[in-house]
N, C-alpha and C positions, 0 to 999 in steps of 0.2 A: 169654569173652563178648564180642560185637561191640559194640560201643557206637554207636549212629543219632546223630546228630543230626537234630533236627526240621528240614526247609525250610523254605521259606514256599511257599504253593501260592497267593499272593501277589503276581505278580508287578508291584508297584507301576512302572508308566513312569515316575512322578517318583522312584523311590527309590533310581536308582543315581546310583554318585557321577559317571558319567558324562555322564547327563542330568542333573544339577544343575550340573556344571561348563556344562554350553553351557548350560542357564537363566542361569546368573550371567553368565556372556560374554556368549550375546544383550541381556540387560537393560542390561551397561556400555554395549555397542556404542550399543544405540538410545538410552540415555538421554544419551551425549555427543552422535548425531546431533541429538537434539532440543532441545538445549542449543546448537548450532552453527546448526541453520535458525531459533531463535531468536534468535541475534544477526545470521543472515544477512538476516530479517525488519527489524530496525533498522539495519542500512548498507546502503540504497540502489543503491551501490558495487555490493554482495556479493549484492548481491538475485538478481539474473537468473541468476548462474555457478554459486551452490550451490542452488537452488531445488528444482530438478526434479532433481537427482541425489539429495538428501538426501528429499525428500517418495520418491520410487522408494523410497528405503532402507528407511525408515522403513516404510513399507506392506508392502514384502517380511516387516520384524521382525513387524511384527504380525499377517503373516499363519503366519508361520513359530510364533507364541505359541497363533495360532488351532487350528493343528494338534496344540502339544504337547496342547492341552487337551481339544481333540476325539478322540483316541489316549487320554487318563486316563479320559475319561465313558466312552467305548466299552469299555474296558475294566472299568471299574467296573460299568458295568452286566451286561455278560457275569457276572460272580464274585457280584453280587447276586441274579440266576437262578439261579449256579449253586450258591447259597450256601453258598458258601466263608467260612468263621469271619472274622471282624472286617467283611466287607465293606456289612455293613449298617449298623454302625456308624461305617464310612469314612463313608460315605452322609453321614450326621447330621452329622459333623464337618466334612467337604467343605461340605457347605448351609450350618452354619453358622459357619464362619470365611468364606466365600466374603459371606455377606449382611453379616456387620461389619465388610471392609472394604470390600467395595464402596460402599454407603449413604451414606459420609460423603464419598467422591471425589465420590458421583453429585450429592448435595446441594450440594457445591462446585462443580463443572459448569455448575451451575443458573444460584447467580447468577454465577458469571464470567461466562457465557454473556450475561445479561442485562445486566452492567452492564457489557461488551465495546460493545454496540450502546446502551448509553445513552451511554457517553464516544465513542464512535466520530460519534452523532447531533450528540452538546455539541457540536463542533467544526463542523458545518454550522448554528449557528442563526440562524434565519430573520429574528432580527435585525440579525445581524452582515452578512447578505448583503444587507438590505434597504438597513443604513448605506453598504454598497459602492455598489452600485446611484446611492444618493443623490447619490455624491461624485464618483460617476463620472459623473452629471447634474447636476451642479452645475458642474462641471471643462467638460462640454460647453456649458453654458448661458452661463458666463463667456466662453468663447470665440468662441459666437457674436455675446455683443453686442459684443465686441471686432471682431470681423470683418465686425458691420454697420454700427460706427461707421466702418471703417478705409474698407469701400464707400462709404458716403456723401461720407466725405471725398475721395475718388478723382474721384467724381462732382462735386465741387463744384470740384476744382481743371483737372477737364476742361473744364468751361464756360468757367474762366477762359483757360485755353487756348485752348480754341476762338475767341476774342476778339481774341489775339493775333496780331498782323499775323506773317507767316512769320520777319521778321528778327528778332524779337524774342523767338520760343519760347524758345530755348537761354538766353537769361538767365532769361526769366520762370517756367522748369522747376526752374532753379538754385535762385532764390528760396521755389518752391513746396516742393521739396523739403528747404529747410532750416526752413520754416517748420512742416511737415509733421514733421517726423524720420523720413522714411523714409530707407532707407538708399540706394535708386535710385530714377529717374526719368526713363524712357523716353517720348519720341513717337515711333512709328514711323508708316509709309502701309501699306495694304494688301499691296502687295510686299514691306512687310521692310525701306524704305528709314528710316534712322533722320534724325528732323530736328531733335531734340536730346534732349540725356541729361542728367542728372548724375548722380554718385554718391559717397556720404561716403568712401569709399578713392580716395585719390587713384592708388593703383597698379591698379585694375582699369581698364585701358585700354578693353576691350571688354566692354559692357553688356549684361547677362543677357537671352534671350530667352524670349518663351512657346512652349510647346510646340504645335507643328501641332493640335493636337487644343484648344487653348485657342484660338489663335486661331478657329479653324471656329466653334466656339462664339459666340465676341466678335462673328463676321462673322453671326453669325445674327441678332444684335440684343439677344445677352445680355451681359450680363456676367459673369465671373469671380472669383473668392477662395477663396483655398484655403490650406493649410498644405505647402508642398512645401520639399524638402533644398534649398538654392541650394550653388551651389562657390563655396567659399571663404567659404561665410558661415554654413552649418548651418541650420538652423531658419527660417523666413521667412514672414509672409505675402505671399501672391504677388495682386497686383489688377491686373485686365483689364477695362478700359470702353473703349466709344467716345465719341470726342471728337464733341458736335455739329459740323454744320457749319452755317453760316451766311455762308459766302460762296460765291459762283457760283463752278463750276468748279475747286474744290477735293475733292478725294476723299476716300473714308473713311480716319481719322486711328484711332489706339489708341493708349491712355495705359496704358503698362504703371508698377507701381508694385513697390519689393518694402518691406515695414517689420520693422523687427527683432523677435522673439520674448522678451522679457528672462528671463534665466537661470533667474529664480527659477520662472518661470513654467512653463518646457516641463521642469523639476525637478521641480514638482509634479505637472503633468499626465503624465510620463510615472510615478513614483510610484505616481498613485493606479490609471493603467492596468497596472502591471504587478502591484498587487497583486491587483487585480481578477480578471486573467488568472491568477495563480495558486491564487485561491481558486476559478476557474471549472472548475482544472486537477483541484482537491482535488476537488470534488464531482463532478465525472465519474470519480475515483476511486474515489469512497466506497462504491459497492457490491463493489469487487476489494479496496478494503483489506478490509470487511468480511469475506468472502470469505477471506481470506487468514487473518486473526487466527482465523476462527472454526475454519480448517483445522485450522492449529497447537494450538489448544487441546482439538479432539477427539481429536489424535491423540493427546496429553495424557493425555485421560484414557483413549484406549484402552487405552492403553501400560500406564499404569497400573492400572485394570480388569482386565487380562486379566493380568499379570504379580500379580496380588492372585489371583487362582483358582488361578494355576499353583501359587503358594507356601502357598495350600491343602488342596491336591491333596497336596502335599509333605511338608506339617506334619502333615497327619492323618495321610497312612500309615504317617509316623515313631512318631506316637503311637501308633497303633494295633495297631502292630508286636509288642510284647512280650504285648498281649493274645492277638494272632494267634496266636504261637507257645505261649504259656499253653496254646491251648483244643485246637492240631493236640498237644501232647504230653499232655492232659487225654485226646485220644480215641484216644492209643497205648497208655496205661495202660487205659483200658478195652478195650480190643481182647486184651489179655494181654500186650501188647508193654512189661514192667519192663526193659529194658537202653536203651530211648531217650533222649538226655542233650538239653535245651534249650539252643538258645543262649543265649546270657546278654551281651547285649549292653549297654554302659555309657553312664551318663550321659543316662539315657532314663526319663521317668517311667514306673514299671510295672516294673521293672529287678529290684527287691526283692521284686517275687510270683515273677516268672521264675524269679530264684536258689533261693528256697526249692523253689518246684515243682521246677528240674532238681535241688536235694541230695534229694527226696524218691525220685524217678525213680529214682535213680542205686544 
């Protein structure tokens, strides 16, 4: 007597050991890729160099997942037309391992999803930007009356100037200047011509000038103040007035001034500027981070999702298996075919009907 063993007419795509070894390899693969664009996401550093090669990867896995699963439905559905023993039963098992584990990632999705853009929002609030704002008008506002007091006073020691018989400027600038605590004290003429200076470093021989574009200014009838770099002194306010005249035959006079910045001050104000700038930097980020975290985390749950149907797909036909071959050697015995033997495959619930049925067969 020939002895059959039953096949399977069967043939499960997730059931060989070969597509389960590459299921299991794709899954290490993409779950270390997503575990690496996830800390590439937190170093800044790492950000730009692994970005876009690992999101590529990453889309390729799942679409490579997209396939195994679209190859099991297509085929599943062929064997449920053509019904073939177990496969409607696949069906059931497929749906429903597929709906309990998907439901609980999907729910998790949910609110990561929402409380991604609530914590992503907390870091832009509209209080915190208002406070900036404040300080950052408040930082300007101090500095203005500093620099209107610093005018006025420019103004007031021009007049005295102006007053000044010629030979006497160069003291009476000395005097103004120390009395002042600026740190220089320029008269120059329209040319450029200097008619006295002083200034608190006794090593700067040559006295800082205004720039062409401040004097035009000055010569226009305005005055000057600004905050500009000086060499060799950092930080400065810089004042440009003209000096009245009031004697015949004397020309237009400019009282250049510079006064010191004190430490604490241009610490603070650049401080509250630079924070300002980088939380201005954040919120013209806040839609690419969003953006970005929201990426990562769908692909998350693609990943997830779709690797939960594969193992589905997998689990049932395994289960399904010993029934399958139950019912193909159930319709050999009815056929007349007694020399057909079952597999008898181990370790599989249903394992124990099998046995019995192939000692029956047999």
């Amino acid at each position: 007597m020939d002895n059959r063993r039953v096949k399977s007419r069967l043939p499960g795509l997730g059931g060989g050991r070969l597509i389960l070894l590459t299921g299991v390899l794709l899954f290490a693969c993409m779950l270390t890729s997503l575990v690496i664009l996830s800390k590439a996401l937190q170093n800044p550093a790492q950000f730009d160099e692994f970005y876009t090669g690992l999101l590529i990867f990453n889309t390729l896995g799942l679409l490579a997942l997209v396939i195994l699963i679209g190859l099991n439905i297509r085929s599943l559905i062929n064997q449920a037309r053509e019904r073939i023993a177990g496969a409607r039963l696949t069906v059931r098992m497929v749906t429903m391992f597929a709906i309990l584990s998907v439901t609980p990632v999907l729910i998790l999705y949910y609110f990561s999803l929402d409380f991604l853009y609530r914590g992503i929002d907390s870091w832009f609030d509209l209080r915190v930007e208002q406070a900036l704002d404040d300080s950052l008008e408040l930082s300007r506002l101090g500095l203005e009356e500093r620099m209107k007091e610093l005018l006025r006073q420019s103004e007031e020691m021009a007049e005295e100037i102006a007053r000044t018989p010629d030979a006497s400027i160069p003291l009476e600038v000395d005097r103004l200047r120390t009395r002042s605590g600026a740190d220089e004290l320029t008269v120059i003429t329209r040319q450029g011509i200097i008619i006295g200076s002083s200034s608190a470093n006794p090593d700067n021989l040559v006295p800082e000038s205004p720039d062409d574009s401040v004097l035009f200014q000055v010569l226009q009838g305005n005055s000057y103040i600004g905050m500009d770099t000086i060499r060799n002194a950092g930080l400065s306010f810089r004042v440009v007035v003209n000096l009245p005249s009031y004697a015949f035959g004397v020309g237009p006079r400019i009282l250049h001034a510079l006064y010191p910045v004190t430490e604490r001050v241009n610490e603070l104000a650049q401080s509250v500027q630079s924070a300002f700038t980088q939380y201005e930097e954040l919120s013209y980020l806040r839609e690419q981070l969003k953006l970005s975290f929201v990426l990562i985390l769908t692909m998350v749950f693609l990943f997830s999702m779709f690797s939960a149907v594969w193992a589905a797909f997998y689990s049932a036909r395994k289960l399904v298996a010993p029934i399958r071959d139950l019912a193909e050697g159930t319709k050999s015995v009815a056929e007349g075919d007694y020399h057909t033997r079952l597999r008898v495959p181990g370790g599989r619930p249903g394992t124990v009907v099998v046995r019995c049925a192939g000692a029956g067969c047999g």
